[in-house]
C-alpha positions as CSV (number, residue, x, y, z in Angstrom):
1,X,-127.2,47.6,48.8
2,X,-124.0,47.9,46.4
3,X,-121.3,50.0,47.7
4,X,-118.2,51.1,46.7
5,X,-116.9,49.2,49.8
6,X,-118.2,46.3,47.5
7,X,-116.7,47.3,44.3
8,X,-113.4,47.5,45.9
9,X,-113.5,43.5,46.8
10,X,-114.7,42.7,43.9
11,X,-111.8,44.2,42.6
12,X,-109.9,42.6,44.7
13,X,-111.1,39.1,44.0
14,X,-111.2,40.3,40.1
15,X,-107.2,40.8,40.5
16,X,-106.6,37.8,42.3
17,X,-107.8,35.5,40.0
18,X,-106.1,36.9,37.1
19,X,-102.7,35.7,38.3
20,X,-103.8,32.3,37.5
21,X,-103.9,33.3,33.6
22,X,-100.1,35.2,33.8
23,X,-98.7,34.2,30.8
24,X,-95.4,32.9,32.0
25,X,-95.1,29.3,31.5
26,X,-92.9,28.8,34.7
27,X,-95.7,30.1,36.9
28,X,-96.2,26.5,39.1
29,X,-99.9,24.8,38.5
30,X,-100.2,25.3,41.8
31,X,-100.1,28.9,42.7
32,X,-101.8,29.7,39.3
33,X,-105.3,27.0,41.1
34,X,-104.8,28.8,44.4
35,X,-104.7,32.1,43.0
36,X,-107.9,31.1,41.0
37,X,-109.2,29.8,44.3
38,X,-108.9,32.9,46.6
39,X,-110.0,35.3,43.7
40,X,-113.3,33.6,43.0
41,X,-113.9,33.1,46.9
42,X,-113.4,37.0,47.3
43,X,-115.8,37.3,44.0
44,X,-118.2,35.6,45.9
45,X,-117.8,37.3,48.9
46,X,-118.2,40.6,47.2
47,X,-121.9,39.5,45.8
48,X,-122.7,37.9,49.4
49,X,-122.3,41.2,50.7
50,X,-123.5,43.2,47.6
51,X,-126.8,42.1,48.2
52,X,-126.8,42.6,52.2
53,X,-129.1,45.6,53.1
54,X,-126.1,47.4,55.7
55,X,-122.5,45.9,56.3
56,X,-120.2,48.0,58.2
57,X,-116.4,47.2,55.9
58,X,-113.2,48.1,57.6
59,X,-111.5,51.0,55.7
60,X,-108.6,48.7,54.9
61,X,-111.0,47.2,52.1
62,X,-110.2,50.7,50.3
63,X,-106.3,49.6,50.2
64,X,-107.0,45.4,49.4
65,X,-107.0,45.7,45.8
66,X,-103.0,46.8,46.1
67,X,-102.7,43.4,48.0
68,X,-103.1,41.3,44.4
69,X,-101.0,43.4,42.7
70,X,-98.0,43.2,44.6
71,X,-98.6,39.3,44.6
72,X,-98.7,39.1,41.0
73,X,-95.9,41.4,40.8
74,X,-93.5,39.2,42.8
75,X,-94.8,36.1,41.4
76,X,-94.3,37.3,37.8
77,X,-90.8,38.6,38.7
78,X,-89.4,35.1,39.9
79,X,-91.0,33.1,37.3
80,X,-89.3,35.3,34.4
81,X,-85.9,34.4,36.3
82,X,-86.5,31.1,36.7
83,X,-87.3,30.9,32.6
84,X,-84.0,33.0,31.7
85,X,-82.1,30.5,34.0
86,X,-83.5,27.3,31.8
87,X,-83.4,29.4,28.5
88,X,-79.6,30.0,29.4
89,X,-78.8,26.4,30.4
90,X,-81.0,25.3,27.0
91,X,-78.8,27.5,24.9
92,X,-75.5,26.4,26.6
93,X,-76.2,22.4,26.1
94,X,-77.1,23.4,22.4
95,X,-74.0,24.6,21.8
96,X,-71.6,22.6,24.4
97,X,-70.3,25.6,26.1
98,X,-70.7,25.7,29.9
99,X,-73.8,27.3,31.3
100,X,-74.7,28.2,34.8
101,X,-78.3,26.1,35.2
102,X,-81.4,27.4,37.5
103,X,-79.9,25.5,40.1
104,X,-76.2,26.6,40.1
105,X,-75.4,23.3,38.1
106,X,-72.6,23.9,35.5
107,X,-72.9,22.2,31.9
108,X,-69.6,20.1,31.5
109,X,-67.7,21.3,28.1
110,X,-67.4,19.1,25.3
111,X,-63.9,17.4,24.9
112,X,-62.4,17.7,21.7
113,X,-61.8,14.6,19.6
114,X,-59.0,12.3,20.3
115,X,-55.8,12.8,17.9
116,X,-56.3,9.6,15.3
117,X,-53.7,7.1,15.6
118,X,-52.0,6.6,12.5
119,X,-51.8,3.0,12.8
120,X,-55.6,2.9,12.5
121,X,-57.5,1.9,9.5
122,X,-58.7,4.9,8.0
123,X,-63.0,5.2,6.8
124,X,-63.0,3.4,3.4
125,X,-65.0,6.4,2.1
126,X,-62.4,8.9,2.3
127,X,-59.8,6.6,0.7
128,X,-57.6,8.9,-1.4
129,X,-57.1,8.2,-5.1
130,X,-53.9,6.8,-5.7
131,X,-52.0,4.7,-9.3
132,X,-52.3,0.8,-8.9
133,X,-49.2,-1.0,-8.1
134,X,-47.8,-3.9,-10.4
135,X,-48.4,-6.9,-8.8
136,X,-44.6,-7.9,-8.7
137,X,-43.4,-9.7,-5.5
138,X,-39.5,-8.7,-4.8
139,X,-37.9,-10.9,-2.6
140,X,-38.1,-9.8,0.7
141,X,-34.9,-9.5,2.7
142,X,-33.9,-11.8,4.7
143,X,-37.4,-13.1,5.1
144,X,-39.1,-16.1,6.6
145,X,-42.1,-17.4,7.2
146,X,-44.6,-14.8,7.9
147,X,-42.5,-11.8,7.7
148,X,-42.0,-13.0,4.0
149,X,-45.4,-13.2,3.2
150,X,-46.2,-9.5,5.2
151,X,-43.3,-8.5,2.3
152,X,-45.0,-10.0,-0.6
153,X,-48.6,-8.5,0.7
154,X,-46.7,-4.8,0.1
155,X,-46.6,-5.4,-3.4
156,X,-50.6,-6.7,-4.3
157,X,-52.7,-3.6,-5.0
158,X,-55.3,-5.6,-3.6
159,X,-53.8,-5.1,0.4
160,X,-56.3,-3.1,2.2
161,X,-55.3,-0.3,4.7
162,X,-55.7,-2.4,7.5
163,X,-53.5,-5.0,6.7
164,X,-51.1,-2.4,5.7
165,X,-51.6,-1.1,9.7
166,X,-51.1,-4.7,10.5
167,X,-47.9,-4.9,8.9
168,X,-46.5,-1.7,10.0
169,X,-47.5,-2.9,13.4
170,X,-45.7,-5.9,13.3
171,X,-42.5,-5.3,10.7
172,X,-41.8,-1.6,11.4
173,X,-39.1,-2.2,9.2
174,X,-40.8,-1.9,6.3
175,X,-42.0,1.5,6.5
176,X,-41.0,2.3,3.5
177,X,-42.1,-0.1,1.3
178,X,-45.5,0.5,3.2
179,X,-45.8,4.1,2.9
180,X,-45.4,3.5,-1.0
181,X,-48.2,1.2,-1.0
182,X,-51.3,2.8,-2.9
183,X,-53.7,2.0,-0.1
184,X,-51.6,3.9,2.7
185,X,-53.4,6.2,4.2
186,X,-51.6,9.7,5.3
187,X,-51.8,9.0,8.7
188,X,-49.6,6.0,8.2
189,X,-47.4,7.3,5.5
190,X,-46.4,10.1,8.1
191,X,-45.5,7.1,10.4
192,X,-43.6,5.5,7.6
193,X,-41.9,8.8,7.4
194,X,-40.6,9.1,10.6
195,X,-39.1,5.4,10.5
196,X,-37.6,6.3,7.6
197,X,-35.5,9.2,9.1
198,X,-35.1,7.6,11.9
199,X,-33.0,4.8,9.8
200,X,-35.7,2.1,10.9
201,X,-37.1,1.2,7.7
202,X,-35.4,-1.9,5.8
């Protein structure tokens, strides 16, 4: 005969299983089966001895529906701090600041760009819009050889930055004739500059 003894498992069982369906998506699989194990087991249970004609319960059945409760309390509790934990470290790799993970792990910061060397070939696309130059070659001084025709390359509108780098590289002293060149970039016409005061231009 149905009792409030059995009510109070059913409840029990009822409470049990519904930790399996917590809506917190860092619940693990597999205390969400064994919740829904043990619950339906006590559901079970509760019919089995529903339908007995006399069953003698302990009066701790009275107090077993608290039992589920606290469970899914605790288990709720440290799954919502596990989730801020990854939302936190999520958030900090977004933005490359340094975030404390689940785990204690620290996200490295993001180094800032190198300084550009102003010897480099600058991106074609953000060439700046400069006059052309005559093509007029002026006797380079005291020239020979390759240094003569690194001269006669300063005056073609037609020398691209990276030759010009190429030439600052090798004949410094022609910064200024390179940092008059159309196709210098301003990183290397700030280089040209500073040969120029420094009396190392030609």
């Amino acid at each position: 005969m149905w009792s409030i003894y059995d009510t109070m498992i059913l409840l029990t069982g009822i409470l049990t299983a519904a930790i399996a369906v917590i809506p917190i998506r860092t619940i693990e699989p597999k205390t969400r089966v064994l919740a829904g194990v043990i619950g339906g087991a006590v559901i079970v249970l509760s019919v089995i001895l529903g339908s007995l004609q006399s069953f003698v319960y302990p009066s701790i059945v009275f107090v077993a529906p608290v039992i589920p409760l606290l469970a899914a309390g605790a288990i709720a509790k440290s799954a919502l701090d596990t989730q801020k934990h990854q939302d936190a470290a999520a958030q900090g790799h977004h933005q490359g600041t340094p975030q404390q993970g689940a785990a204690g792990y620290t996200m490295p910061k993001v180094n800032p760009p190198a300084a550009p060397n102003p010897l480099a070939a600058p991106n074609p696309l953000a060439a700046e819009t400069v006059d052309p130059v005559v093509d007029v070659a002026a006797p380079v001084p005291g020239g020979d050889g390759g240094r003569d025709e690194a001269w006669s390359a300063l005056f073609r509108s037609d020398t691209t930055a990276e030759h010009l780098a190429q030439i600052a590289g090798e004949h410094p002293e022609f910064a200024s004739q390179i940092a008059a060149h159309p196709n210098a970039y301003p990183g290397l016409r700030a280089w040209a500059q500073s040969q120029t005061a420094s009396g190392g231009a030609a």
